[in-house]
C-alpha positions as a Markdown table, in Angstrom:
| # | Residue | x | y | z |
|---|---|---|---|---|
| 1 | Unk | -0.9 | 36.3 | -27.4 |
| 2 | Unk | 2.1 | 36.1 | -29.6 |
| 3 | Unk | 1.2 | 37.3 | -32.8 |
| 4 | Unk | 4.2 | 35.8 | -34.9 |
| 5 | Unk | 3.6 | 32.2 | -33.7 |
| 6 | Unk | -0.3 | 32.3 | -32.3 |
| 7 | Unk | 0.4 | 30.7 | -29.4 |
| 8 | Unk | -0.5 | 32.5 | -25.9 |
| 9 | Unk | 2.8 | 32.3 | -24.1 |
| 10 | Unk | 1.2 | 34.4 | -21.4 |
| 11 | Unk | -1.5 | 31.7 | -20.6 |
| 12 | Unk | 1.2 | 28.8 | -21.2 |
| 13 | Unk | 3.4 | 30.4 | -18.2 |
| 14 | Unk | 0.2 | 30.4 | -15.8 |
| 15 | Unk | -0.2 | 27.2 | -16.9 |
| 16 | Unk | 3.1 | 26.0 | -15.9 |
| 17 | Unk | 2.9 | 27.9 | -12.9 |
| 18 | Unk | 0.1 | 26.5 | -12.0 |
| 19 | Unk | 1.2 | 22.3 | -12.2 |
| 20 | Unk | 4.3 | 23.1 | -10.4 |
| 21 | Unk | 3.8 | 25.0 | -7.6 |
| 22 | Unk | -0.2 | 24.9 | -7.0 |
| 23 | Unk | -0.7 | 20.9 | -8.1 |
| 24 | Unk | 3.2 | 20.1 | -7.0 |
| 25 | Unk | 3.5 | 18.5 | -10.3 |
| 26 | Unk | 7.4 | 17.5 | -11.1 |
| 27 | Unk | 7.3 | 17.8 | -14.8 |
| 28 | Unk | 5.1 | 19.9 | -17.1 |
| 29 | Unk | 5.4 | 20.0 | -20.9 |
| 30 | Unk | 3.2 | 21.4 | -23.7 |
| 31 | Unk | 2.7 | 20.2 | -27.3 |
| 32 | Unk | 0.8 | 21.4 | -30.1 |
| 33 | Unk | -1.7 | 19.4 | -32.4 |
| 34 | Unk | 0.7 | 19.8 | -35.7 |
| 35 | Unk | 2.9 | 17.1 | -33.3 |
| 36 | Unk | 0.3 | 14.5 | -33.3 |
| 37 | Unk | 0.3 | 14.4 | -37.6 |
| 38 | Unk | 1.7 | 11.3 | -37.8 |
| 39 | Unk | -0.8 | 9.6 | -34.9 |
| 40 | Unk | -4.2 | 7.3 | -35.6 |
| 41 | Unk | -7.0 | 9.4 | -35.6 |
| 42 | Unk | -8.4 | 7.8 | -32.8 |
| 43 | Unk | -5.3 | 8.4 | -31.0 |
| 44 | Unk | -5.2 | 11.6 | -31.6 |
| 45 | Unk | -5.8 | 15.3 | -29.4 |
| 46 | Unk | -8.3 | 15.8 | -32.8 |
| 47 | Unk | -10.0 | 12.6 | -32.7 |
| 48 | Unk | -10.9 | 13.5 | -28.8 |
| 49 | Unk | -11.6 | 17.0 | -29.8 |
| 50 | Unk | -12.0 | 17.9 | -33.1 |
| 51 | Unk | -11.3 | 21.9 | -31.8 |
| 52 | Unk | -7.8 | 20.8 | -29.9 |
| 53 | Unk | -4.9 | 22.9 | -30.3 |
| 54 | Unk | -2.8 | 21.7 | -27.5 |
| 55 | Unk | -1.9 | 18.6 | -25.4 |
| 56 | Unk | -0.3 | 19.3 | -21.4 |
| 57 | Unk | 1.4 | 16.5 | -20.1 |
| 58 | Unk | 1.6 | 16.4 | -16.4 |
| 59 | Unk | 4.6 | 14.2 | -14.4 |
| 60 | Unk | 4.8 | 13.0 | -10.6 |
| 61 | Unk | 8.2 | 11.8 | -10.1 |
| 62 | Unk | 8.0 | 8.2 | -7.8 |
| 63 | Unk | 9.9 | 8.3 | -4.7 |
| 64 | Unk | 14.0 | 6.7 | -5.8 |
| 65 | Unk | 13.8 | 4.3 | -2.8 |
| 66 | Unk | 10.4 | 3.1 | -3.5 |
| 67 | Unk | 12.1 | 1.8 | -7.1 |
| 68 | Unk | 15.4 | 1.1 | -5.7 |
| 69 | Unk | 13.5 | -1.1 | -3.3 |
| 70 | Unk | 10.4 | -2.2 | -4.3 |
| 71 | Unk | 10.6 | -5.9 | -6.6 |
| 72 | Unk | 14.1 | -6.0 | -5.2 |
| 73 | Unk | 13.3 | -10.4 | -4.1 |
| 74 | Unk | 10.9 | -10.4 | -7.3 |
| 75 | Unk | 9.4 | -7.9 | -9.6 |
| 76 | Unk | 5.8 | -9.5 | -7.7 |
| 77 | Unk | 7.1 | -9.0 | -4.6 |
| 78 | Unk | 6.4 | -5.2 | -5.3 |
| 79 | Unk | 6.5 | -4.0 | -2.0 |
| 80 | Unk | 7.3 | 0.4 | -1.3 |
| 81 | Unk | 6.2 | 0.3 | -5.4 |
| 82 | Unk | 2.6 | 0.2 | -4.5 |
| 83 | Unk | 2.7 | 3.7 | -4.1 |
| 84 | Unk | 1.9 | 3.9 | -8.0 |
| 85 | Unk | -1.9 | 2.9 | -6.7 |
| 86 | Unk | -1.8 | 6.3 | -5.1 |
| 87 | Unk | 0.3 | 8.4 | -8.1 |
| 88 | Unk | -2.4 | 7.5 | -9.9 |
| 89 | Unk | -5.1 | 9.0 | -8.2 |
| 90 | Unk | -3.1 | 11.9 | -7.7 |
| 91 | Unk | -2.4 | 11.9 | -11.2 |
| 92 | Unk | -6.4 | 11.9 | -11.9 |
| 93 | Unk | -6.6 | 14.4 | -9.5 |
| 94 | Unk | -4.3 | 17.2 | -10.5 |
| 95 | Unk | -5.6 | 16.6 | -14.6 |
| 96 | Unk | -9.0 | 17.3 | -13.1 |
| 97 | Unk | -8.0 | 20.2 | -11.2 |
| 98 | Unk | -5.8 | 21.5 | -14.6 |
| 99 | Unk | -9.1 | 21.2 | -16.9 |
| 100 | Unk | -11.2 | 23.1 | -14.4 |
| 101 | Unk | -8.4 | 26.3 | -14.3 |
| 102 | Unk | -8.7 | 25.9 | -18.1 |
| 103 | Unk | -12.4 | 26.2 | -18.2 |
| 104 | Unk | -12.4 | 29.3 | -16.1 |
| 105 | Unk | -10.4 | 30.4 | -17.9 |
| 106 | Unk | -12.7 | 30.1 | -21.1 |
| 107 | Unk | -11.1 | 27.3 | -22.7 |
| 108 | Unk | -12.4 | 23.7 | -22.8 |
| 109 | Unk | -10.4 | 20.3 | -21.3 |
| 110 | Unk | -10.5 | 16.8 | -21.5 |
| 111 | Unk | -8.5 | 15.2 | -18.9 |
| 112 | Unk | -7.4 | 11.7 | -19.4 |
| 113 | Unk | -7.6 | 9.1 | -17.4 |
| 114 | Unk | -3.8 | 7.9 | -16.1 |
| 115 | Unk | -3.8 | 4.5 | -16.2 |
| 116 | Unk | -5.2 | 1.1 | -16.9 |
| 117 | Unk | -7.2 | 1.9 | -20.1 |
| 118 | Unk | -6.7 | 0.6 | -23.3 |
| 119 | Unk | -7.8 | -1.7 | -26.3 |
| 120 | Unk | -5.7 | -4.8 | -26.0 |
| 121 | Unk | -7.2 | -5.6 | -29.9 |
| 122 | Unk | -7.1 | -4.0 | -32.8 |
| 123 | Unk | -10.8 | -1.7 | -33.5 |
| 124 | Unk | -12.3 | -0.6 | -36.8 |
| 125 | Unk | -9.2 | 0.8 | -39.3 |
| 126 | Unk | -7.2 | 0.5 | -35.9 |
| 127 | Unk | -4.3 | -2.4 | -35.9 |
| 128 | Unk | -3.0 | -0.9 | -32.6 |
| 129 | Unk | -2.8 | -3.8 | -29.9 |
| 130 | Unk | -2.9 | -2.7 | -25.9 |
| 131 | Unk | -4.2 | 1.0 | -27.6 |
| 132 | Unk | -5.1 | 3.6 | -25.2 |
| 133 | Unk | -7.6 | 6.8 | -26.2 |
| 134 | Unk | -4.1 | 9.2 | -26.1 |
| 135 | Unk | -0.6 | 7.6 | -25.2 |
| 136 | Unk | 0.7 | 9.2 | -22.2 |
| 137 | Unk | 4.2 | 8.0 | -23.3 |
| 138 | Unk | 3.7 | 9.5 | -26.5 |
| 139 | Unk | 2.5 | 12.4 | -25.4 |
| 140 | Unk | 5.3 | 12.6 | -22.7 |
| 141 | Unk | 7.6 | 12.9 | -25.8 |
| 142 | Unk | 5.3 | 15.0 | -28.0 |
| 143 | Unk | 5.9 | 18.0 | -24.9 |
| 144 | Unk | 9.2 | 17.6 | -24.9 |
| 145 | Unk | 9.3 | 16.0 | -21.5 |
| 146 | Unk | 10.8 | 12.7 | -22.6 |
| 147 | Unk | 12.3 | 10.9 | -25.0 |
| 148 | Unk | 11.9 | 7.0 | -25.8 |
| 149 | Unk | 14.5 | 4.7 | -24.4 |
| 150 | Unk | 15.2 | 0.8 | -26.1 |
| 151 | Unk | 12.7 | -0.3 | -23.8 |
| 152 | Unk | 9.6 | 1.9 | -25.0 |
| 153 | Unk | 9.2 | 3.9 | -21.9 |
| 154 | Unk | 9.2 | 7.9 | -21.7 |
| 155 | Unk | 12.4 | 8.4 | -19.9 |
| 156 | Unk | 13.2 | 12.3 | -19.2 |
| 157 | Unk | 16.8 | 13.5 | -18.4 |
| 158 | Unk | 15.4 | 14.1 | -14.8 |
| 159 | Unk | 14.6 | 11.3 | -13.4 |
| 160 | Unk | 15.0 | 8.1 | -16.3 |
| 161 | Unk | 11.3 | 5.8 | -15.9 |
| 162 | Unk | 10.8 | 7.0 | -12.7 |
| 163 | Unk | 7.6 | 9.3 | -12.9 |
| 164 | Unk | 3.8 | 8.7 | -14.2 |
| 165 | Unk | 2.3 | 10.9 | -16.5 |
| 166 | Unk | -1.0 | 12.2 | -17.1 |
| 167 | Unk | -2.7 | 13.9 | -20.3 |
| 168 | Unk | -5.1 | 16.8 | -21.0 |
| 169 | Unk | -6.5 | 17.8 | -24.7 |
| 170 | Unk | -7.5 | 21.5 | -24.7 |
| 171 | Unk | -8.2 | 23.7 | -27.5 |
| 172 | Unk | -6.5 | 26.9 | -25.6 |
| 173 | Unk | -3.3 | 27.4 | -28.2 |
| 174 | Unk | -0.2 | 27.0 | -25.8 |
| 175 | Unk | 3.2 | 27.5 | -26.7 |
| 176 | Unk | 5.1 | 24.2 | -27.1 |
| 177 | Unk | 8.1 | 22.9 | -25.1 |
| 178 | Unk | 11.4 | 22.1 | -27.5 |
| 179 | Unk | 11.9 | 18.7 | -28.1 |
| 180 | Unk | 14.4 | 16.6 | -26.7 |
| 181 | Unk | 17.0 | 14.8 | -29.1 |
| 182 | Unk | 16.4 | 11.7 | -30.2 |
| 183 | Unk | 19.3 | 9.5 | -28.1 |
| 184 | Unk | 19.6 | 12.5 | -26.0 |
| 185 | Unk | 18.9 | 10.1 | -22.9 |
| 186 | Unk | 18.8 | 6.5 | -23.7 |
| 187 | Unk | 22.3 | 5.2 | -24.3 |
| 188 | Unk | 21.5 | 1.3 | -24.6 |
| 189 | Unk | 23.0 | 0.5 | -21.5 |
| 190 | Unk | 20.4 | -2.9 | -21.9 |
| 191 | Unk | 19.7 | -2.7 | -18.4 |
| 192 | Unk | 15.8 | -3.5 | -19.1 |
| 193 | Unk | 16.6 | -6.1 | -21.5 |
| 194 | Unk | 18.8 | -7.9 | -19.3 |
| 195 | Unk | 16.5 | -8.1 | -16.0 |
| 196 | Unk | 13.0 | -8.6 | -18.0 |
| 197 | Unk | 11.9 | -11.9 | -17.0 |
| 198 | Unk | 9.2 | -12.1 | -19.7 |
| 199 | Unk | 12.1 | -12.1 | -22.0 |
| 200 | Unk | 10.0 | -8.8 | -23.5 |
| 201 | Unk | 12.7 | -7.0 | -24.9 |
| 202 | Unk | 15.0 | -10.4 | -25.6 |
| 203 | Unk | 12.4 | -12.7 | -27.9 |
| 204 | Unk | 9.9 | -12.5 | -30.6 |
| 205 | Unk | 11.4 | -8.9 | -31.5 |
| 206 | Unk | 10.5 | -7.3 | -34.8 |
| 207 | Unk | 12.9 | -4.6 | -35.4 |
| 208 | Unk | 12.1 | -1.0 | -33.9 |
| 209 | Unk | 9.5 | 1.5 | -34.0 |
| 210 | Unk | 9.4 | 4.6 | -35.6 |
| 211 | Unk | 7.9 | 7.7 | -34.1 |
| 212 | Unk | 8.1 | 11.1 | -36.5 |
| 213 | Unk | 7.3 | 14.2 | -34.1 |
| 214 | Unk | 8.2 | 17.5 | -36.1 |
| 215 | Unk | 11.3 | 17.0 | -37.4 |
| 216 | Unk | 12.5 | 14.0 | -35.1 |
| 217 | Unk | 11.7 | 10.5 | -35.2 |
| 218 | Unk | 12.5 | 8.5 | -32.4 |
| 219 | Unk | 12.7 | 4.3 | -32.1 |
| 220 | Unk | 12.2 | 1.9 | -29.2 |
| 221 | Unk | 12.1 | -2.2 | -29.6 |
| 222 | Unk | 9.1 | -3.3 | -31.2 |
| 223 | Unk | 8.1 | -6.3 | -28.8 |
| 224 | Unk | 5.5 | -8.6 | -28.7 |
| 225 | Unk | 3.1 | -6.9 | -26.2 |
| 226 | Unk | 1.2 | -9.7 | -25.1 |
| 227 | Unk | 4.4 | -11.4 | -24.1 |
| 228 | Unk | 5.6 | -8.1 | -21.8 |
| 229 | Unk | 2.0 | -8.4 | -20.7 |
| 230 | Unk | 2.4 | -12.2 | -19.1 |
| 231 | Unk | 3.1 | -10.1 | -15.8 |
| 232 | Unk | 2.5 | -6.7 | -16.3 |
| 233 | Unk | -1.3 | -7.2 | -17.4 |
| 234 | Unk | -2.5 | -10.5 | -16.2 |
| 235 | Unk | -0.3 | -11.3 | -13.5 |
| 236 | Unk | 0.9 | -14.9 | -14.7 |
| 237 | Unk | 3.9 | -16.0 | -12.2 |
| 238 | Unk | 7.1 | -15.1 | -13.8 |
| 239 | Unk | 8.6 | -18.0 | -12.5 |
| 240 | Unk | 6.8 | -20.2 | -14.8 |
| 241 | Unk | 8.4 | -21.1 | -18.2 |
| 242 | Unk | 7.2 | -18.8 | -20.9 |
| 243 | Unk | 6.4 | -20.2 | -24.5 |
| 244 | Unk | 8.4 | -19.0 | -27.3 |
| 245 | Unk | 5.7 | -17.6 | -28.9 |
| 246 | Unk | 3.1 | -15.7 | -26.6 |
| 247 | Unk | -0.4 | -14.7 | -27.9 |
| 248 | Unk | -4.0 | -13.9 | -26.5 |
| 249 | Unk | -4.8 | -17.4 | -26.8 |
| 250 | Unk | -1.7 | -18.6 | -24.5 |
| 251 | Unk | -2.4 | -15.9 | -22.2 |
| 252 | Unk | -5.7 | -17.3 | -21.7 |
| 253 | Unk | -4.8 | -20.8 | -21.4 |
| 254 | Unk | -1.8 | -19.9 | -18.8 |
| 255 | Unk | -4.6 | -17.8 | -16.6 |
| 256 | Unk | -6.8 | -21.3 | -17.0 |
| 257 | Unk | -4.3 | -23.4 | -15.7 |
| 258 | Unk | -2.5 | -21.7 | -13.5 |
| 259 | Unk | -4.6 | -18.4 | -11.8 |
| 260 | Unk | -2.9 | -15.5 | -11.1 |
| 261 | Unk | 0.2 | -14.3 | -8.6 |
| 262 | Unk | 0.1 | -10.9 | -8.4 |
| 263 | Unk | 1.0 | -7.5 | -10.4 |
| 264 | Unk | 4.7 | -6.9 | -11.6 |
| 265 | Unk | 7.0 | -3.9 | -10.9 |
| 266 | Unk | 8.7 | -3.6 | -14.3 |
| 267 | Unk | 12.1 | -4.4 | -14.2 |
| 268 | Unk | 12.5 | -2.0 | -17.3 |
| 269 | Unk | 11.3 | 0.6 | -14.8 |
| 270 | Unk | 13.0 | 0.0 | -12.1 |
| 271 | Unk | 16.6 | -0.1 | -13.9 |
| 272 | Unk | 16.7 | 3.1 | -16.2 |
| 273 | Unk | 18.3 | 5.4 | -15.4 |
| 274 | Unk | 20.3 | 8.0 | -17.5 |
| 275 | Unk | 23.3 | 7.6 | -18.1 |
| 276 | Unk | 24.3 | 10.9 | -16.9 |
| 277 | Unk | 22.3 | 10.0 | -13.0 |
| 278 | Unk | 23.5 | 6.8 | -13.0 |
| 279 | Unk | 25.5 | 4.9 | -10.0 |
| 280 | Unk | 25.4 | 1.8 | -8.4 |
| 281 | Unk | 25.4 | 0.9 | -4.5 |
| 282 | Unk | 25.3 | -3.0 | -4.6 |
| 283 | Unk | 24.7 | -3.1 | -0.6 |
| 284 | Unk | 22.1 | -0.4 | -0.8 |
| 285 | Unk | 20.1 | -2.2 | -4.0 |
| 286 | Unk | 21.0 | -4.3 | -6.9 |
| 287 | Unk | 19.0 | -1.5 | -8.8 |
| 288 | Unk | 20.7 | 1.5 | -10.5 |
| 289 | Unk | 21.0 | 4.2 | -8.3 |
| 290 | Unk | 19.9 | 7.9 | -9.4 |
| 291 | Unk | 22.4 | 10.8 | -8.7 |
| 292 | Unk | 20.4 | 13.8 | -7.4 |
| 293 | Unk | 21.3 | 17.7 | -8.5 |
């Protein structure tokens, strides 16, 4: 334990030891509860576990071709991007594994789930829309993995939009990872607001959110979910004309009329890239390309 900051750097090493080379994990970051101050309650590490001390965030980094590749004839035209289906479960699987070396370890774990739950309305003193239990993006950010680009994904220096995260609230006190600088890796290139067909990141804007973690505050577009959920969530045709304003309601009535065509690869994912990684291979994919170490 190190007595000048009460954290357990010992145990935060094995940790990180553990993700990368026992669960293969690409990325692994650590915050503590002090960075989740500014967060809804039930949002929160605390509101899952009053006794948290620490959040680990685990990344698996998707394969470059299955981006470059996959939604390259239409963001539902998915293709090599279905491998997300299995990140996932990996994803479920290597939180799992994490909480059951913490509680041999003596400490307690809640892993959470990866993907695909939320609130889409607001609950109790909640206003949140499309809220999960703990933000994996957030959280992605809160370790220090990843900052927030325009577009409101976690994109790390690595490897841009290209990995899935995964969550787990402990109370074991681990030592945090140093944030990244806010506009360390986004550099507006407008990539994702220039190939979203929803429009997402184009209409029915309202200015930018603010995120305070410690001493930083980081932004990214405050859109209208339900309209970046036209594809992404309920798997309306893109092809369709869109209504200038999208809520619930027109979600509903577009699902009525017209069913369903399939699940979108975002094209906010598929085209960041940092700056710094970034090249282009128009024969290869009409895609950024990411430049390996």
């Amino acid at each position: 334990m190190n007595a000048a900051s009460c954290f357990d750097t010992a145990l935060t090493q094995e940790i990180r030891d553990y993700a990368l080379r026992t669960l293969n994990a690409d990325l692994v970051g650590f915050a503590d509860r002090s960075r989740y101050t500014n967060a809804p309650a039930r949002m929160s590490p605390q509101g899952l576990m009053p006794e948290s001390r620490s959040v680990i965030v685990m990344a698996l980094h998707h394969p470059d071709a299955a981006i470059e590749l996959g939604g390259r004839q239409h963001p539902q035209i998915i293709g090599p991007y279905t491998i997300q289906y299995h990140m996932n479960a990996r994803l479920d699987e290597i939180s799992y594994r994490m909480g059951l070396f913490l509680q041999a370890r003596g400490w307690r774990a809640v892993p959470i789930v990866s993907s695909n739950i939320w609130r889409y309305k607001g609950y109790k003193e909640m206003t949140e829309q499309f809220a999960p239990d703990l933000s994996h993006l957030h959280s992605a950010v809160a370790t220090g993995l990843a900052e927030f680009g325009y577009n409101g994904l976690a994109i790390t220096p690595e490897y841009g939009a290209r990995q899935r995260y995964v969550s787990i609230v402990t109370d074991a006190p681990l030592e945090p990872t140093p944030l990244l600088e806010p506009g360390s890796v986004c550099d507006n290139c407008m990539l994702c607001r220039k190939h979203c067909l929803s429009g997402a990141l184009a209409k029915e804007l309202d200015g930018f959110n603010e995120i305070r973690i410690a001493d930083k505050t980081y932004r990214y577009a405050r859109k209208n979910l339900w309209r970046c959920a036209w594809g992404e969530h309920f798997d309306l045709d893109l092809d369709l004309p869109i209504p200038e304003h999208v809520n619930e309601q027109v979600i509903l009535d577009a699902v009525k009329a017209h069913g369903q065509r399939g699940g979108e690869m975002g094209s906010c994912l598929r085209h960041c890239v940092p700056k710094a990684r970034r090249y282009f291979d128009t024969k290869y994919t009409d895609a950024p390309r990411r430049r390996r170490d």
